[in-house]
N, C-alpha and C positions, 0 to 999 in steps of 0.2 A: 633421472637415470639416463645417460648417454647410451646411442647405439651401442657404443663397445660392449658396455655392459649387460645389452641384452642380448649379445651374439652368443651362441652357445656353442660347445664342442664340435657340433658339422660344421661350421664356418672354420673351425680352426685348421678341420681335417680337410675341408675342401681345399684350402688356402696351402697349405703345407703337401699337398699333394700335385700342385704345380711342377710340371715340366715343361722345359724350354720347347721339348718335341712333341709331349702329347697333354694338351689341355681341351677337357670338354667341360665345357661350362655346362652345361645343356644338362649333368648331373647334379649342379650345385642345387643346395637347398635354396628355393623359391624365394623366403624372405631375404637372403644373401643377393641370388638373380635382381630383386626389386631391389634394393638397396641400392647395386653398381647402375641399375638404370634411372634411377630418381637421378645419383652422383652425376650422370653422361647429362642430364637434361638440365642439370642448375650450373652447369661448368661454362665457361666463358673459350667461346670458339679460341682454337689454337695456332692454327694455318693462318699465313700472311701471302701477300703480293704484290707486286710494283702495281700493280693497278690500282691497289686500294689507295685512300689516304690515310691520314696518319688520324681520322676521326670516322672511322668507318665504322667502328664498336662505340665511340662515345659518344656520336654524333645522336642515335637516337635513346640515351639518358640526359642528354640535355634537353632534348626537345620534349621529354614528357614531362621535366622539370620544368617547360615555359622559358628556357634564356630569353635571355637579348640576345637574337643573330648575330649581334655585332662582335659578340665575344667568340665567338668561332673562330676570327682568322686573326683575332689579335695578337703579338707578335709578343715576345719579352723585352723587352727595353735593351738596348744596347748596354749602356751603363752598368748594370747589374749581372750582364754574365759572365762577370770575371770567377774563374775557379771549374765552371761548367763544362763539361764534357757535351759531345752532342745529343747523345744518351740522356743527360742529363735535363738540357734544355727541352729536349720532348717531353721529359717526364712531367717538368715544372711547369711550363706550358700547358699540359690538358691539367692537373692537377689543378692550378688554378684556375682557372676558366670554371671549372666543377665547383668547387668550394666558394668560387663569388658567386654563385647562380644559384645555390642550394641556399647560400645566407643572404642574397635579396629575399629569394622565396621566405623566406623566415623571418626576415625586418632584422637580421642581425649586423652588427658592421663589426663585431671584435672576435677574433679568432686567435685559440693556442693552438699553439705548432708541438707536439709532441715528439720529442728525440729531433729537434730541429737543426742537430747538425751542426756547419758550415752557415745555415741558413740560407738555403737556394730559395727555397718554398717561400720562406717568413719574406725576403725582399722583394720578391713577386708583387704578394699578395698585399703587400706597406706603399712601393713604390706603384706599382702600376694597378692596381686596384681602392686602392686609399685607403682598404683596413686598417683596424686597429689590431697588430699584430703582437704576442706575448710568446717569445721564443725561448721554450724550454729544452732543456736538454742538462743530464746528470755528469756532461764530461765538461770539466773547467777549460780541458785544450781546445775543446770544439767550441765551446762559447768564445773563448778569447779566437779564434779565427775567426768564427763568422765575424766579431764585431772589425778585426781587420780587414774583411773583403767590403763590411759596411764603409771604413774612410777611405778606400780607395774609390768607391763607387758613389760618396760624397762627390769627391776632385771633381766628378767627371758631369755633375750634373746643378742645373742654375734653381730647380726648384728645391726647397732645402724641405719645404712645409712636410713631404712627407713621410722622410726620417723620424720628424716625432710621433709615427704613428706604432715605431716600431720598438719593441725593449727585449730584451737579451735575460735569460735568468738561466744559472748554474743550479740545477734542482733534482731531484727524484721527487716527482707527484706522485702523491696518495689520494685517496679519498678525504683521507684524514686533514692532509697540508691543505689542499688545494682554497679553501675558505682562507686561508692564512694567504696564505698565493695570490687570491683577490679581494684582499680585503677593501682597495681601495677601490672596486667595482660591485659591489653589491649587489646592488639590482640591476645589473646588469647581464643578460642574456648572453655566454658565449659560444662558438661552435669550436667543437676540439678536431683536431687533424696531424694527420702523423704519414707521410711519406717514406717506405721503406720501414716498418716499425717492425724490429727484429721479436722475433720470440714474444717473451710474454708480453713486447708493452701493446700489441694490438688487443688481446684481449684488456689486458688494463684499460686504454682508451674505452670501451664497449664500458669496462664497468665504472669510472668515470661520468659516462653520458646516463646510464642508469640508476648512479646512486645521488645524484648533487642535481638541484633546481637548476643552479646556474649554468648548466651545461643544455642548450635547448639540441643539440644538434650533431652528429660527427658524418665526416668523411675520413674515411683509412684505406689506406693501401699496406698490407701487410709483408711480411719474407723473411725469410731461415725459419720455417714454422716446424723444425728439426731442433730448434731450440728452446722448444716451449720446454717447459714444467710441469709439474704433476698439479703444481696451484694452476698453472696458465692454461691446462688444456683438461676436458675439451672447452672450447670457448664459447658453447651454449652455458656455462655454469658461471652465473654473476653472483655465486658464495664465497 
């Protein structure tokens, strides 16, 4: 049973009895009160500043993970940022750094990319990490791009080796497919990850990692969580 479910009619009346001018929390019901304060303490700080660096939040989940220091101020390849915004390039940047230091930790070297897009992530993690990268995504336009930004970013680069680390799939993963999906991997160990993964597929990643052997591992970044579902949310329920 989810919080929702256990909140009862004072939450709803406290909730709906909000005004822009006069709100006292100080009346709400006690488990409603704990509730928004457990939410304030598990939330990821909001405020930013030119002082900080751009690893001021990530800096100490990598270091309880154990990185290699080395991968802190590692750069993204020149080659590969075709298509990236700078936005983008930040995002790719710590994303991968995470994902390679969470699958050393793990003895894993092959990673699916979920809803991969364009493939910013997948050619990161192929080209400048050496993974064994399996770029899924259920829009045919998006895979036929990413594999176009793959031959321009060929031209531009002498090592070719580690392109074949990387493969492009037009799919909707299930539980179901996903054995079908690697069949040609069996025993092998992969870690799943999904950058920006709209609506439901972040909980699907979650259930994914919890229903299939093969999946030892995820990293997700989630968004539009306005678009989940009644199957996708809440995303404690892996039924």
């Amino acid at each position: 049973m989810s919080r929702l479910d256990q909140a009862g009619d004072d939450w709803t009346s406290a909730i709906l009895d909000l005004t822009l001018e006069t709100s006292d929390y100080s009346i709400w019901p006690t488990s409603l009160q704990h509730y928004l304060e457990k939410t304030r303490d598990l939330a990821l700080p909001r405020s930013t500043s030119s002082m900080l660096t751009p690893f001021v939040f990530f800096f100490p989940l990598i270091t309880t993970l154990g990185a290699d220091k080395s991968l802190i101020d590692k750069e993204i390849s020149k080659q590969i940022l075709g298509g990236m915004s700078d936005k983008k390039i930040h995002e790719v940047r710590l994303m991968s750094q995470l994902i390679k230091d969470v699958a050393d930790q793990q003895g894993i070297t092959s990673v699916i990319d979920l809803g991969s897009g364009q493939g910013y992530l997948s050619r990161a993690l192929a080209f400048d990490y050496g993974l064994e990268v399996l770029a899924v995504d259920m829009s045919e336009i998006q895979t036929k791009g990413a594999i176009r930004f793959d031959e321009k970013a060929k031209k531009q680069t002498k090592e070719k080796e580690q392109w074949a680390n990387l493969r492009h799939v037009t799919e909707k993963v299930t539980s179901e497919n996903l054995s079908h999906i690697l069949d040609d991997a069996v025993d092998k160990k992969w870690l799943v990850t999904g950058l920006h993964t709209c609506g439901d597929l972040s909980p699907h990643i979650f259930r994914l990692f919890t229903e299939n052997d093969q999946i030892a591992c995820a990293v997700n970044v989630g968004c539009c969580y306005n678009a989940l579902t009644p199957s996708g949310f809440p995303m404690i329920s892996f039924s």
